[in-house]
Structure formats: C-alpha cells, structure tokens
C-alpha positions, 0 to 999 in steps of 0.5 A, spaced: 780 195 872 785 201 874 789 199 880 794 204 882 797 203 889 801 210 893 805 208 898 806 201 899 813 197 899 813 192 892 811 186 895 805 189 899 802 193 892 803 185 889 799 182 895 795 189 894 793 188 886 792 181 887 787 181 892 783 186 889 783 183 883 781 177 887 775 180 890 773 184 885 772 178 881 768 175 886 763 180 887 762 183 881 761 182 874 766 183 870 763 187 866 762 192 872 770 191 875 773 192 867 770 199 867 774 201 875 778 205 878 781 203 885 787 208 887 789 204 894 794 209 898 797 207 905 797 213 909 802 213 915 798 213 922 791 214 919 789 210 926 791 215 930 788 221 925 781 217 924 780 212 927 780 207 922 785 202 919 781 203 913 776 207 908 773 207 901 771 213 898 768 215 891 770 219 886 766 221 881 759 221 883 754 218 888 750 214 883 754 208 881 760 210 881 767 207 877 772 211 881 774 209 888 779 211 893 782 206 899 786 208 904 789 204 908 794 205 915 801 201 913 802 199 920 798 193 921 800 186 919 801 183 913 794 179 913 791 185 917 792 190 911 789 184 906 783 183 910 781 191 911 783 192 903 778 186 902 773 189 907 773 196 903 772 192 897 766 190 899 764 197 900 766 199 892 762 193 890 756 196 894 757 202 891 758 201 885 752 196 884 748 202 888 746 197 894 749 203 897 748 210 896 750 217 899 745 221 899 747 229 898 741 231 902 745 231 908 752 227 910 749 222 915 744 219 911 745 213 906 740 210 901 741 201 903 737 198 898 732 203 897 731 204 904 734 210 907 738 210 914 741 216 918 747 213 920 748 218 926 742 213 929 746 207 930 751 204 932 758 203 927 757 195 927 749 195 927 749 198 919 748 193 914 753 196 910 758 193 915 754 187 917 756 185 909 763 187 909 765 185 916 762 178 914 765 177 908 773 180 909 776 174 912 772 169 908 774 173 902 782 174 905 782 165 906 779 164 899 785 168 896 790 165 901 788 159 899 788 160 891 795 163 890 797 158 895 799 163 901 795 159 906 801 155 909 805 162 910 806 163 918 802 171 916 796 168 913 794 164 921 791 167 925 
C-alpha cells in the first residue's frame, strides 16, 4: 500500500499512516490493501466549503478502484481527525471490494451490493454506506488506540 499524506503537521501524518494502516488491515485482505493508493490530504476550512469533515474519492475507475483521495478538515481534534480518517477508510474498502459503486448514468446513484439506490431519495444517515461507516469508526479508532498503546492519552477520551 501507497500512502501520501499533504498538508499535515509530522505527528498528525505519523497517527495518519498508522491508522491507515491499522484499518486497511482490518477490512481487507491483504492481498487487496498492497495493491492501493491512499493520498490523504488536510484541506483548511473544508467544513465550511462542503459541509463534511471528511470525504473519499476514487481516482482510477468506478469498478474496484485501487487509487483513493481522503480529504480531510485539520481543524478537528486529534481523535475527530482519526475517527473521520478510519470512517473514510471504510468507504475505500466498500469501494474496492465493489460493495459500492458509483454508477456513471447519473451522479446521484449508487450500486450497494447489487441494489441500485438513488441517493437523492434518502436521507445522509439512512444510506447504508454510512450506517456501515459510521457504525465501525469509533470501534475501529478504539481498536487502534488500544493497540499502539494511546488509550490512556487525555486525546483518545471521549
């Protein structure tokens, strides 16, 4: 696995590598996480541009793509900053393993494992894409706290 990161102080692109790491261990195979590409870049004030702390794009193809661009907003905490990076991480998993596929027709919809959904006809927290990533970023944060022994730091609590 590829991992460039733009636009981060040293310690936050060292917990930004290892989390990675740790996540893309966790939810794909290894065989899959060798062949990507994770480009993670902080982008000043990308709240206030899109509305998101954080976003996942694909680069090369809608169909199993291997090359991923994260954005995320730097002015988060530390632990806010991980769990959104461990949240778009499932979202590079879900694509790469083609549970979830953009489809070209028109920009609103989404093959989910084989179903088509218009995204435009839900609500944000009721797509299942989300339901999944939302569901695993903290477990996934916790597990790597705990792992590289950073549970007991004041900026992994709650």
């Amino acid at each position: 696995m590829e991992i460039n990161i733009k636009g981060a102080d040293s310690e936050t692109k060292k917990y930004a590598t290892s989390i990675t790491e740790f996540c893309c261990t966790k939810l794909m195979s290894k065989r899959l996480t060798d062949r990507l590409e994770i480009n993670i870049k902080f982008v000043p004030e990308l709240y206030e541009r899109d509305q998101v702390f954080g976003n996942c794009i694909w680069e090369d193809e809608n169909v199993r793509p291997k090359e991923f661009t994260i954005e995320l907003d730097p002015d988060q905490d530390m632990r806010k900053i991980l769990e959104t990076l461990a949240h778009e991480l499932v979202h590079v998993k879900q694509f790469a393993t083609s549970e979830m596929k953009d489809l070209m027709s028109s920009p609103s919809l989404v093959n989910w494992h084989g179903k088509r959904i218009d995204r435009k006809n839900m609500d944000y927290y009721d797509l299942p894409w989300e339901i999944e990533a939302y569901g695993r970023e903290v477990g996934l944060f916790v597990r790597w706290a705990e792992k590289n022994k950073l549970a007991g730091q004041e900026w992994t609590q709650v």
